[in-house]
Structure formats: C-alpha cells, structure tokens
VEXNU-503123 format. One record per atom (N, C-alpha, C, CB): atom name; z, y, x. Coordinates in steps of 0.05 Angstrom, whole numbers. Each point is the difference from the previous one (the first is absolute). Last residue first. Glycine has a CB too. Layout:
BEGIN
+----+--------+--------+--------+
:  a :     pz :     py :     px :
+----+--------+--------+--------+
: CA :      Z :      Y :      X :
...
+----+--------+--------+--------+
//
This chain:
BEGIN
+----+--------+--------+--------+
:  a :     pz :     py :     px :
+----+--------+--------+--------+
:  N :    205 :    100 :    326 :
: CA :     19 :     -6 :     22 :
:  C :     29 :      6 :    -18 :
: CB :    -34 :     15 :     49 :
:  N :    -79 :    -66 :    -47 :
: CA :     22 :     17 :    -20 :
:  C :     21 :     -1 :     21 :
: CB :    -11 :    -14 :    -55 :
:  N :    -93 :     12 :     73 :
: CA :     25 :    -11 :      8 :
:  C :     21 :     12 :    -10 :
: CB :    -18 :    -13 :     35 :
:  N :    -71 :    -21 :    -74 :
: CA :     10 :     23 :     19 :
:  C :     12 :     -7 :     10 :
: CB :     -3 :     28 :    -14 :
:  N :    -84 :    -91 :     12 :
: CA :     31 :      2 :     -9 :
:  C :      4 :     28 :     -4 :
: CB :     18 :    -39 :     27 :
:  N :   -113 :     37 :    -35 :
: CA :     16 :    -14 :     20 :
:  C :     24 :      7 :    -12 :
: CB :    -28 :      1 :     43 :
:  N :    -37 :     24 :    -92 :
: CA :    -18 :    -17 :      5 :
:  C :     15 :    -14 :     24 :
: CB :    -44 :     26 :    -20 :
:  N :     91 :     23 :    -66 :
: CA :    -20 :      3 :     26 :
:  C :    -11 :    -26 :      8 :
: CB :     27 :     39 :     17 :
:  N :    -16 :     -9 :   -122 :
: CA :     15 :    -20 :     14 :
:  C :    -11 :      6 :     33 :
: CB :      4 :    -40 :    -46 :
:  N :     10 :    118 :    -31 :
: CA :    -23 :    -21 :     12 :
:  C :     16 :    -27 :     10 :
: CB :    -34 :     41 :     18 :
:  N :     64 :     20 :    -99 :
: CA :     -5 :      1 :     23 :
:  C :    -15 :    -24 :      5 :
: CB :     36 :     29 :     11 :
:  N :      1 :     56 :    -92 :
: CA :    -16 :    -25 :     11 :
:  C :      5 :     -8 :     31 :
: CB :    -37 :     15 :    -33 :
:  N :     95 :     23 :    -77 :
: CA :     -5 :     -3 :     33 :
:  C :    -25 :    -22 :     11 :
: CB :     55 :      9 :      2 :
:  N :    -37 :      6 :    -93 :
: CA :     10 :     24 :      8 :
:  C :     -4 :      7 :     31 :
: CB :     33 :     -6 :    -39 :
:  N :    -69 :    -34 :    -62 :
: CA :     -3 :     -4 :     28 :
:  C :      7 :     20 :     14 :
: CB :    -30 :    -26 :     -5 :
:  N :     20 :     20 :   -100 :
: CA :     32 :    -14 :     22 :
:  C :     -2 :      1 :     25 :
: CB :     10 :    -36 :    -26 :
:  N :    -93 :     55 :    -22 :
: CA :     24 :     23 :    -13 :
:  C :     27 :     -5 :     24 :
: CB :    -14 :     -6 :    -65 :
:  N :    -58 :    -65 :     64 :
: CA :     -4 :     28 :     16 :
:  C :     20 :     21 :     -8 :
: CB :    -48 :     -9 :      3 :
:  N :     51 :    -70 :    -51 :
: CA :     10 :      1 :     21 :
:  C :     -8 :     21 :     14 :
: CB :      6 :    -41 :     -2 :
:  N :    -37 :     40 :    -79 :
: CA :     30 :      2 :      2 :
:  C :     12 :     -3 :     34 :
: CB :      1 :    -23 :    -55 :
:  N :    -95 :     22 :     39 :
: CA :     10 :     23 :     -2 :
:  C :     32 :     -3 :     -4 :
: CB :    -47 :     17 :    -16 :
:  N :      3 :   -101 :     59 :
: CA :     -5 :     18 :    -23 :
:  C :     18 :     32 :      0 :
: CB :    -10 :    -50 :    -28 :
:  N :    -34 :    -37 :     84 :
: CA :     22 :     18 :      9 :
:  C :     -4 :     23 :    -26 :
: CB :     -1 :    -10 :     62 :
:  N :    -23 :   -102 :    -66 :
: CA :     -7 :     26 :     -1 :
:  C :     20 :     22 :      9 :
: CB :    -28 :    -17 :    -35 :
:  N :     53 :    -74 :     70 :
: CA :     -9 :     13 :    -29 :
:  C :    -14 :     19 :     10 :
: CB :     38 :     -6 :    -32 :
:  N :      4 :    -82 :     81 :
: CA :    -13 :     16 :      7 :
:  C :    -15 :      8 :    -27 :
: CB :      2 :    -18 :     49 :
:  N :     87 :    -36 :    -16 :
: CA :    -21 :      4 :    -16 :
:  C :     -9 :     21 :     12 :
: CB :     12 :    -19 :    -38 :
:  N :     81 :    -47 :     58 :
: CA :    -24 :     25 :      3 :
:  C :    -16 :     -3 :    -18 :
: CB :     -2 :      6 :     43 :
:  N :     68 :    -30 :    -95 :
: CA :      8 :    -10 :     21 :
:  C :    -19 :     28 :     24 :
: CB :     11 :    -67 :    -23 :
:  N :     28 :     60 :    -71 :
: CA :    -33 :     -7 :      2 :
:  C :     -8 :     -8 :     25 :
: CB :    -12 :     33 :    -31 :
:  N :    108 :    -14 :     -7 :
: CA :    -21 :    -22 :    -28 :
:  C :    -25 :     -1 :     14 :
: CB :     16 :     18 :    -53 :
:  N :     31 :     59 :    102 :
: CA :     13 :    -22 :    -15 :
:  C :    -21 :    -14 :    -19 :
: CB :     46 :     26 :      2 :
:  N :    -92 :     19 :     71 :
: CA :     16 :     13 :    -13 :
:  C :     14 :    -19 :     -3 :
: CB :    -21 :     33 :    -16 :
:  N :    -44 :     -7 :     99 :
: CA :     12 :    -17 :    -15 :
:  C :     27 :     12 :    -22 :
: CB :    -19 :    -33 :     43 :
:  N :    -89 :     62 :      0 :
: CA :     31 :     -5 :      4 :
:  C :      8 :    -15 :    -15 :
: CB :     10 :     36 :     13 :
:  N :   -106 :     20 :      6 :
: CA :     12 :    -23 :      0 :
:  C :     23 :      0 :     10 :
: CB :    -35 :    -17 :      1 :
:  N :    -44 :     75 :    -49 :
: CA :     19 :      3 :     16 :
:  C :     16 :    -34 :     -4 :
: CB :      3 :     65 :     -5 :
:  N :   -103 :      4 :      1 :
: CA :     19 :    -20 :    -13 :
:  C :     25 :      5 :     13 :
: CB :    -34 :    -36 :     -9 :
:  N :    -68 :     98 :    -19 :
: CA :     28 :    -15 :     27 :
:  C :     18 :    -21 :    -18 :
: CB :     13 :     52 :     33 :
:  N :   -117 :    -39 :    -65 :
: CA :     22 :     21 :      4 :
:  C :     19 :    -21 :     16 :
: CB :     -4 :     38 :    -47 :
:  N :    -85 :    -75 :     30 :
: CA :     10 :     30 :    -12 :
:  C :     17 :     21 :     -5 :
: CB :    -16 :    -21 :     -8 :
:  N :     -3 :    -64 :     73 :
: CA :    -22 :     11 :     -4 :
:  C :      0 :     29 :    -21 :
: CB :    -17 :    -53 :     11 :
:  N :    105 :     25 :     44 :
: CA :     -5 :     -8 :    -14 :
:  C :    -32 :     15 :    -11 :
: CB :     56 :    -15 :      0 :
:  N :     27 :      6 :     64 :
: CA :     -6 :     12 :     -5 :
:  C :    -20 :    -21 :    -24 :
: CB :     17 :     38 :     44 :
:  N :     89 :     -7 :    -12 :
: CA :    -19 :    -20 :      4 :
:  C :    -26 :      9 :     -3 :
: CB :     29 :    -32 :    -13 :
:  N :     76 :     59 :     39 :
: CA :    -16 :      9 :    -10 :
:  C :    -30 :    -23 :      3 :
: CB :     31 :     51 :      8 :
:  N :     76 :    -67 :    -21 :
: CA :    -23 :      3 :     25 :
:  C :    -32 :     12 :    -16 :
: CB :     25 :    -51 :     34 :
:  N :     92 :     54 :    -56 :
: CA :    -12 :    -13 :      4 :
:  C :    -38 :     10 :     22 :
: CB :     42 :    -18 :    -49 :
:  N :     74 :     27 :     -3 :
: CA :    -23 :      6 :     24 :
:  C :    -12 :    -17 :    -10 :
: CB :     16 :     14 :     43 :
:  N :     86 :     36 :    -90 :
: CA :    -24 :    -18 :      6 :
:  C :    -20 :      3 :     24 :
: CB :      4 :     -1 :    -47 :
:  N :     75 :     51 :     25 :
: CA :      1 :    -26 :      1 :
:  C :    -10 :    -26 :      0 :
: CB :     15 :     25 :     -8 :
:  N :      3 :     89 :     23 :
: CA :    -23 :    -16 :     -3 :
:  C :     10 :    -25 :      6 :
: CB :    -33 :     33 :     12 :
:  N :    104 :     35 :    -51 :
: CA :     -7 :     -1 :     26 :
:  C :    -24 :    -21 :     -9 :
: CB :     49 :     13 :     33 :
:  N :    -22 :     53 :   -115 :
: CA :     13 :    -23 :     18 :
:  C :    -10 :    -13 :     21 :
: CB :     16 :     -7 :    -33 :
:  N :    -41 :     83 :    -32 :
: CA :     29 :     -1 :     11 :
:  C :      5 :    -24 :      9 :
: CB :     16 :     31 :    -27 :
:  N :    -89 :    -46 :    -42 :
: CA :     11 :     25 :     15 :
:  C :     25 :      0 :     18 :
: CB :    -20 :     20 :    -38 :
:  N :    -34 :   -117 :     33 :
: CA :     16 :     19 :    -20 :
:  C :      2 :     32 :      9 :
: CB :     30 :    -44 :    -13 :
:  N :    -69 :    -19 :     68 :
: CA :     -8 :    -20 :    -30 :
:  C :      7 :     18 :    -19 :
: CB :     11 :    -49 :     12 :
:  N :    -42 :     75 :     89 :
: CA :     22 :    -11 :    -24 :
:  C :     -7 :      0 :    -14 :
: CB :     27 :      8 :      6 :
:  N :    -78 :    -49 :     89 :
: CA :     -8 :     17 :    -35 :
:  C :     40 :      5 :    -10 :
: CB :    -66 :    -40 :    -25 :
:  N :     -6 :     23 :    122 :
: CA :     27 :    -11 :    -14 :
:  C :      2 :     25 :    -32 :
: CB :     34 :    -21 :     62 :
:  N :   -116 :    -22 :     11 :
: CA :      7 :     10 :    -18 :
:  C :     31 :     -6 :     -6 :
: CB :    -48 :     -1 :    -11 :
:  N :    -24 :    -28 :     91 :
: CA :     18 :    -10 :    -11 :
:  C :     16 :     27 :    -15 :
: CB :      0 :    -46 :     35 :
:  N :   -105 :     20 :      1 :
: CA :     26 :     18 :     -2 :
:  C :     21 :     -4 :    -17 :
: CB :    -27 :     28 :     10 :
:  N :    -65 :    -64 :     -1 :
: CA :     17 :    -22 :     17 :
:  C :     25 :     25 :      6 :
: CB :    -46 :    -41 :     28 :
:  N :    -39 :     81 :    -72 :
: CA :      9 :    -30 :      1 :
:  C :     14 :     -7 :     22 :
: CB :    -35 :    -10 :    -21 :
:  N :     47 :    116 :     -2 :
: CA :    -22 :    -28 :    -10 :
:  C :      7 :    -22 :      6 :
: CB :    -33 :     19 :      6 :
:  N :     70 :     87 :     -3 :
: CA :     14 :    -18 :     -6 :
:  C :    -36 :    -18 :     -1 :
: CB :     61 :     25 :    -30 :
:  N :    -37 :     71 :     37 :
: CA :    -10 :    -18 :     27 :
:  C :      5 :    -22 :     -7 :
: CB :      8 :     25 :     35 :
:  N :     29 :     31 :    -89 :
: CA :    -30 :     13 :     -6 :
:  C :    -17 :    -21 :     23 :
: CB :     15 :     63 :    -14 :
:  N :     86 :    -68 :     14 :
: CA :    -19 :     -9 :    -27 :
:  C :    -21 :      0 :      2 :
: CB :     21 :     11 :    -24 :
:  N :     11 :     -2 :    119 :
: CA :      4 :     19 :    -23 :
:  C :     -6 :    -23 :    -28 :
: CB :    -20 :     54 :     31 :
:  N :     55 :    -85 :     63 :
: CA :    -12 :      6 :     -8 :
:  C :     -2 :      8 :    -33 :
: CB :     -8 :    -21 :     43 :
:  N :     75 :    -27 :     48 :
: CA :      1 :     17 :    -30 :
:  C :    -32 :     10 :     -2 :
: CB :     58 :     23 :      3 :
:  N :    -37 :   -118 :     53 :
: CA :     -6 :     30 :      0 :
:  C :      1 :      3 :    -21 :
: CB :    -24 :      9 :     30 :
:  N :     96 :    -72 :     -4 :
: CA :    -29 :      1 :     -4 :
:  C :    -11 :     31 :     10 :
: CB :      5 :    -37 :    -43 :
:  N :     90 :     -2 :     63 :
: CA :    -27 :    -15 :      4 :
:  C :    -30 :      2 :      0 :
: CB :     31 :    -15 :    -11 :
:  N :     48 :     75 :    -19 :
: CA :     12 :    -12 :     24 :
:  C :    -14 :    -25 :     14 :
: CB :     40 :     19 :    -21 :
:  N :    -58 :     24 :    -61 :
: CA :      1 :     21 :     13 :
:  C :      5 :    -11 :     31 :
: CB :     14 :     31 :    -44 :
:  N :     12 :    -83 :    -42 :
: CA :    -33 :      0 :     19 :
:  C :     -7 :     13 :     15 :
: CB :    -16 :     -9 :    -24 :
:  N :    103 :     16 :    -11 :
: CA :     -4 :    -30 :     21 :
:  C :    -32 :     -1 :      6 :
: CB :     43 :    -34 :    -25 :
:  N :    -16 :    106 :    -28 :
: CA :     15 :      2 :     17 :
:  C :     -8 :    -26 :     18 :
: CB :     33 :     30 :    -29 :
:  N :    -53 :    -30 :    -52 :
: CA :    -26 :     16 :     11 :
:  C :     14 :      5 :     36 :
: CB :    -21 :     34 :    -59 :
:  N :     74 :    -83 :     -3 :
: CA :    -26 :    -15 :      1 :
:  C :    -12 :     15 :      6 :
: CB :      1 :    -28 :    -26 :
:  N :     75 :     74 :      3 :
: CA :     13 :    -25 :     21 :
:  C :    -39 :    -16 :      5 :
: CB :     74 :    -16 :    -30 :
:  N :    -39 :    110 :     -8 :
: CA :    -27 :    -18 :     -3 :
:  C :      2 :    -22 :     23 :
: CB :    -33 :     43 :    -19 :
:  N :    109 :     16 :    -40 :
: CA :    -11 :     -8 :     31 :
:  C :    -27 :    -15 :     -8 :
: CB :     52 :     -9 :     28 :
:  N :     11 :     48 :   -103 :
: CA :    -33 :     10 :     14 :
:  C :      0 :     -3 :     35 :
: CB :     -7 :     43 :    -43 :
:  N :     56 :    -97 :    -56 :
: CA :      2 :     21 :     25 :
:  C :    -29 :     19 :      7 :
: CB :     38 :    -39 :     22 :
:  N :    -13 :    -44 :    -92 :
: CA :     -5 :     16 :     11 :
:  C :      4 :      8 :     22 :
: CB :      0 :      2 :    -29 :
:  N :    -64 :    -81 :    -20 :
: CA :     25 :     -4 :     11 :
:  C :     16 :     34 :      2 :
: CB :    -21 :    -51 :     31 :
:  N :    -39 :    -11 :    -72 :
: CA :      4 :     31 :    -18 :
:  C :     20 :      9 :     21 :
: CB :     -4 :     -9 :    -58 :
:  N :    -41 :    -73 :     65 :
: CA :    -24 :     29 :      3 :
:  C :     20 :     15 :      0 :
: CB :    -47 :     -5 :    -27 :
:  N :     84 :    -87 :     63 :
: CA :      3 :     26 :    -31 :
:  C :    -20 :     19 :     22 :
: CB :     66 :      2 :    -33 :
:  N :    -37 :    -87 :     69 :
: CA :    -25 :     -3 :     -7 :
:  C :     -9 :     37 :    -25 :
: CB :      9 :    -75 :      7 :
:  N :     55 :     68 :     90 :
: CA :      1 :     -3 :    -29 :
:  C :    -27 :     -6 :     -1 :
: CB :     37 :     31 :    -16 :
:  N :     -8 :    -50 :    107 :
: CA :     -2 :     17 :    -15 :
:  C :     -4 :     -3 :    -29 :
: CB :    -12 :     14 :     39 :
:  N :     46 :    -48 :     74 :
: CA :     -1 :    -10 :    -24 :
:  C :     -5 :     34 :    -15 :
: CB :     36 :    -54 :      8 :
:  N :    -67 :     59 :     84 :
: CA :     22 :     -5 :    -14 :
:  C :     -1 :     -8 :    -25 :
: CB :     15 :     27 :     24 :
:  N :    -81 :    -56 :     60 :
: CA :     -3 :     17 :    -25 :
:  C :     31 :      2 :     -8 :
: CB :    -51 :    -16 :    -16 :
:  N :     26 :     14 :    123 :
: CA :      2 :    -17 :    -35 :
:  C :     14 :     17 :    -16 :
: CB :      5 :    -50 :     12 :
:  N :    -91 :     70 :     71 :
: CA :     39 :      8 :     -5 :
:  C :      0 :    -19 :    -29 :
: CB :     13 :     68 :     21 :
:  N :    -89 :    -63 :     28 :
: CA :     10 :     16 :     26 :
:  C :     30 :      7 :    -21 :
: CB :    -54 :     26 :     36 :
:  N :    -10 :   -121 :    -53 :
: CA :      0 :     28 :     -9 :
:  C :     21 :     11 :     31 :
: CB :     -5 :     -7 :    -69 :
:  N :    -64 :    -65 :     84 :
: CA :     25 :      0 :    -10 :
:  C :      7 :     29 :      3 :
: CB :     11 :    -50 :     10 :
:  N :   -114 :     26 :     -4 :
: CA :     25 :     -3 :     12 :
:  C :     28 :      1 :    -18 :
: CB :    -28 :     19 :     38 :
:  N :    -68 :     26 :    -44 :
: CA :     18 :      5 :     21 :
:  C :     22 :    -16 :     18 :
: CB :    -11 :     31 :    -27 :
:  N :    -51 :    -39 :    -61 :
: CA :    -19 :     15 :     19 :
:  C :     17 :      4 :     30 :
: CB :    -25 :     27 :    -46 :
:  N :     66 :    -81 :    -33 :
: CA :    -30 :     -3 :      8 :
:  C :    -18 :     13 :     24 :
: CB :      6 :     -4 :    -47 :
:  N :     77 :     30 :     18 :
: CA :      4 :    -22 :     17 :
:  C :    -23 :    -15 :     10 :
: CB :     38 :     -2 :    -23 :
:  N :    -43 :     72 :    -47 :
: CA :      9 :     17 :     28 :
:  C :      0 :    -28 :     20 :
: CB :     38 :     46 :    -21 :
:  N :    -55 :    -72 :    -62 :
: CA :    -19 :     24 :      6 :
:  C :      3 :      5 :     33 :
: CB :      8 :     25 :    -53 :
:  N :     66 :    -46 :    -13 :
: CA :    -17 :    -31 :     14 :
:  C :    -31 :      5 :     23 :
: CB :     15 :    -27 :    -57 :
:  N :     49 :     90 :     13 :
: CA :     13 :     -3 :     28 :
:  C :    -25 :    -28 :      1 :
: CB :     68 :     22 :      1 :
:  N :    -85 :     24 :    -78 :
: CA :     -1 :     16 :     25 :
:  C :      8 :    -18 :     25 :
: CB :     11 :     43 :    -27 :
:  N :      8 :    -86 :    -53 :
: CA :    -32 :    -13 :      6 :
:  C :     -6 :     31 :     26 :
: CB :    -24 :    -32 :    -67 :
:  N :    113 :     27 :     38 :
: CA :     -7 :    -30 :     10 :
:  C :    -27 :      0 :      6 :
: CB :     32 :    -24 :    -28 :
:  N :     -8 :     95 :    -29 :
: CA :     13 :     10 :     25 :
:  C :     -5 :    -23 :     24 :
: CB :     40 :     28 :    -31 :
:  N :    -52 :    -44 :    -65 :
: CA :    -25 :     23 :     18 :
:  C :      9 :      3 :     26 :
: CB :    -11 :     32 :    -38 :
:  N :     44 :   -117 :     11 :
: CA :     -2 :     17 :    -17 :
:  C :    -12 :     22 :      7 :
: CB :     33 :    -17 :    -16 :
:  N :    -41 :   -100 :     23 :
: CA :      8 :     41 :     11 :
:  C :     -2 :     11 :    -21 :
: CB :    -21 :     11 :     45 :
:  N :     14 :   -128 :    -17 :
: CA :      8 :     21 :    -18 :
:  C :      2 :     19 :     24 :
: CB :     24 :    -22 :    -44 :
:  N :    -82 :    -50 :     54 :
: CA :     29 :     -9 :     -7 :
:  C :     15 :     10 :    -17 :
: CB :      1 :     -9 :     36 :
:  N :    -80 :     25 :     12 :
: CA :    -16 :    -25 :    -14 :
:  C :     31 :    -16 :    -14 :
: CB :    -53 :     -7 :     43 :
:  N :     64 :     73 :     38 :
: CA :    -23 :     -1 :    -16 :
:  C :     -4 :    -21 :    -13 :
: CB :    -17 :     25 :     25 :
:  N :    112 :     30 :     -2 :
: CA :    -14 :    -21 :      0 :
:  C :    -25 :    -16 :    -12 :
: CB :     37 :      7 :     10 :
:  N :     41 :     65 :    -14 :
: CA :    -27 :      9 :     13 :
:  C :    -10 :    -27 :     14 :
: CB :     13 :     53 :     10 :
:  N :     69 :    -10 :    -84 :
: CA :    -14 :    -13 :     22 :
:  C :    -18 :      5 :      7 :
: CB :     14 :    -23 :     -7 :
:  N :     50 :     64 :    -50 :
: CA :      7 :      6 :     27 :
:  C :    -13 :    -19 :      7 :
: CB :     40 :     21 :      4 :
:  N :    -61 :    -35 :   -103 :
: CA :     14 :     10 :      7 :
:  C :     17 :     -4 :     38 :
: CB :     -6 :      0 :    -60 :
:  N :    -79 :    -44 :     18 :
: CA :     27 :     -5 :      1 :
:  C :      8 :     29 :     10 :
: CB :      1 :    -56 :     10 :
:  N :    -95 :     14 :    -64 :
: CA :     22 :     30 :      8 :
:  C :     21 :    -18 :      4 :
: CB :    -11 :     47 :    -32 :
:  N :    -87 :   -105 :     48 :
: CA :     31 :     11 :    -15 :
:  C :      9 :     24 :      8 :
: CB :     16 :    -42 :     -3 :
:  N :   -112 :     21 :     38 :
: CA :     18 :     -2 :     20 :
:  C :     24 :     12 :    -35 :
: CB :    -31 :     11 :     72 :
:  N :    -61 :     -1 :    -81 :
: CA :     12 :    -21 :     -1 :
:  C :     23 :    -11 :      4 :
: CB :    -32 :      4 :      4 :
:  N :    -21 :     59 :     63 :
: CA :     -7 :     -8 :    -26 :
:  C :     10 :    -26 :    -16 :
: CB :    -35 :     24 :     17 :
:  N :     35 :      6 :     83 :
: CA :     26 :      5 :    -17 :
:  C :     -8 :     -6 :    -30 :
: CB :     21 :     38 :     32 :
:  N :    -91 :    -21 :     29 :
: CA :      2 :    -32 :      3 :
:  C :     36 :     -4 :     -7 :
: CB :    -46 :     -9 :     47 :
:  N :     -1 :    102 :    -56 :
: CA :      0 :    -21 :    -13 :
:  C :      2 :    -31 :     -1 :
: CB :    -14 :     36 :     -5 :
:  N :     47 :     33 :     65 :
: CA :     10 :      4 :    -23 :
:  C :    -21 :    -22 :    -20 :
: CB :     20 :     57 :     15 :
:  N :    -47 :    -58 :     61 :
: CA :     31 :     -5 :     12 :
:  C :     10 :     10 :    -25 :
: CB :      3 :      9 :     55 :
:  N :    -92 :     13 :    -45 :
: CA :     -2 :    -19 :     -3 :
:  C :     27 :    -16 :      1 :
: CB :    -44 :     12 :     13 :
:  N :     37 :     85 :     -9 :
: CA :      3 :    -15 :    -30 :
:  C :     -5 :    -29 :      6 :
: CB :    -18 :     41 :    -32 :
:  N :     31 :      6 :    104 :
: CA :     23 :      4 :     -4 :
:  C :    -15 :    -12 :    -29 :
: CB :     31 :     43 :     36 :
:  N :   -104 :    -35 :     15 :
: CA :     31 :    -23 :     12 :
:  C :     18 :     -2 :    -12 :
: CB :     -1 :      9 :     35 :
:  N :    -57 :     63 :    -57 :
: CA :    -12 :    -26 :    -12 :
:  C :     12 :    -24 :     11 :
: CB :    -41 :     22 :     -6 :
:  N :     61 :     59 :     35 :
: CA :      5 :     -3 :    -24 :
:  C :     -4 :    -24 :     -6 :
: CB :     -7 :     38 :     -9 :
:  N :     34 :     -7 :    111 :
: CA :    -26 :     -5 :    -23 :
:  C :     12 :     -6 :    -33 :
: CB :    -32 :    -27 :     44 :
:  N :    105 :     80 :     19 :
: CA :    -14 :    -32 :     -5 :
:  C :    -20 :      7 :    -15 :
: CB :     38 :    -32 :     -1 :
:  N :     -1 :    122 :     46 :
: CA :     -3 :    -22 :    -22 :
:  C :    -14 :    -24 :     -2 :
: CB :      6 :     34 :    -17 :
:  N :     40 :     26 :    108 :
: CA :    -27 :     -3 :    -18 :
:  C :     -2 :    -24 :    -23 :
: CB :    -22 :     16 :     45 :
:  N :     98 :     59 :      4 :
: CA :    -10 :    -28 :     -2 :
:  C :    -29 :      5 :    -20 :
: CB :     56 :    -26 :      5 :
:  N :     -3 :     89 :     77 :
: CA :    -16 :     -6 :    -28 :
:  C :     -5 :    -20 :     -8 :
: CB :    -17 :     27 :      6 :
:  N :    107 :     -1 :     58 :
: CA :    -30 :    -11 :      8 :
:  C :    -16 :    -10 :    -30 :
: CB :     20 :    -21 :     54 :
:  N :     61 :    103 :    -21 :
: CA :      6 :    -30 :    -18 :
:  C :    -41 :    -14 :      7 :
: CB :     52 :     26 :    -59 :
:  N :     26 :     22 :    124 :
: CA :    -22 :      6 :     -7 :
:  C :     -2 :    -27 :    -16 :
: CB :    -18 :     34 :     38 :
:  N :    106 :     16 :     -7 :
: CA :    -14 :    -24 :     -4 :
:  C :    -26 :      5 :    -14 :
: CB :     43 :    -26 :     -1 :
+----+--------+--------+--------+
//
C-alpha cells in the first residue's frame, strides 16, 4: 500500500479556528465551542472545523498529568491523523503535546500561536478554560511531540 503525502493545513486557518475557542470554559472530555473543552476538545474542535466529523471516538480518559505507564496513548492517536513533524519544525498553527511530569505519557496539547514578540500558545486548562499565553520557557522544556493538522481528511484504518 502506497501511503499518499499529506500537505499541512494553512496555519493561519488553523489559529483562526483555535482562536474563535477563546473563552470557551474547561469541561473535562468536551468539545463544545463557547460551552466547554479540554485540550484534547479544542484539537478535535479544530479538526471538525477543518474536516468534518472526527475519523474515530474519543475513549473516555483521565484528567491526571501524573498519569503512569509509558504508552503515549495521545501521540499515538495523532500519528493516525496528523502530520508528525520535528520540534525544531514546530510554528504557528502546530499542535504541541507536552508531559507535564518525568516518566509519564504527554497529557497535555495545545496550538502553537504566534505573536509580534515571541510565540504563544493556545489551549485549554482547568480554572482557565482556552486561552491564548505566552509560550514560555517552561512550556518549551515540556514539549514533547509536534504535528501538523493536513490540509485533507486521512483515512484512518
């Protein structure tokens, strides 16, 4: 099976779809704009935005950073939609997944933004809902995985 190159969504598409989420409450497993999400809610809102109804449902998942093991259950499910791209390749409108803690699978995401002096980043936490911050050195430390969003469906099998 020959796999067919995808080409990354415009950026500047993919933040205008992340920031009209601004505002938008943390609910824990949702993804409803202007309702509640949680990081994982404001990716898939993203995707629906640009594509449509997602290509698989989400399984119920913990809200724990600390969670363990070492499956990377959340890099694993992007792998299977997005494009992987390096850190070093990482800019605006690249969706980032960070761990929070040593030793424990990436639990967080969010979107890379940009900003007249330096990058930003926009997601959603507990207590703050989305937002769009400075992308500060702490978070760059945490950032473990990048990818693109493509510019057409894939087709997950």
């Amino acid at each position: 099976m020959n796999a067919i190159p995808l080409t990354p969504a415009d950026p500047s598409a993919v933040l205008t779809i992340a920031r009209a989420w601004a505002g938008t409450p943390y609910l824990h497993q949702s993804s409803v704009q202007g309702v509640g999400c949680d990081c994982l809610g404001l990716a898939r809102g993203i995707w629906r935005a640009l594509h449509g109804d997602e290509p698989w449902e989400v399984p119920p998942y913990s809200r724990d950073w600390g969670e363990a093991g070492r499956r990377e259950v959340l890099a694993e499910a992007a792998r299977a939609a997005l494009i992987e791209i390096s850190l070093d390749a990482a800019g605006p409108g690249t969706l980032i997944l960070f761990h929070m803690a040593p030793g424990v699978p990436a639990k967080h995401c969010g979107l890379l933004g940009e900003s007249v002096m330096r990058p930003s980043l926009i997601h959603a936490y507990d207590r703050s809902g989305v937002v769009e911050e400075a992308f500060t050195p702490t978070w760059s430390r945490r950032a473990s995985f990048a990818f693109q969003f493509p510019s057409a469906p894939t087709e997950v099998i």
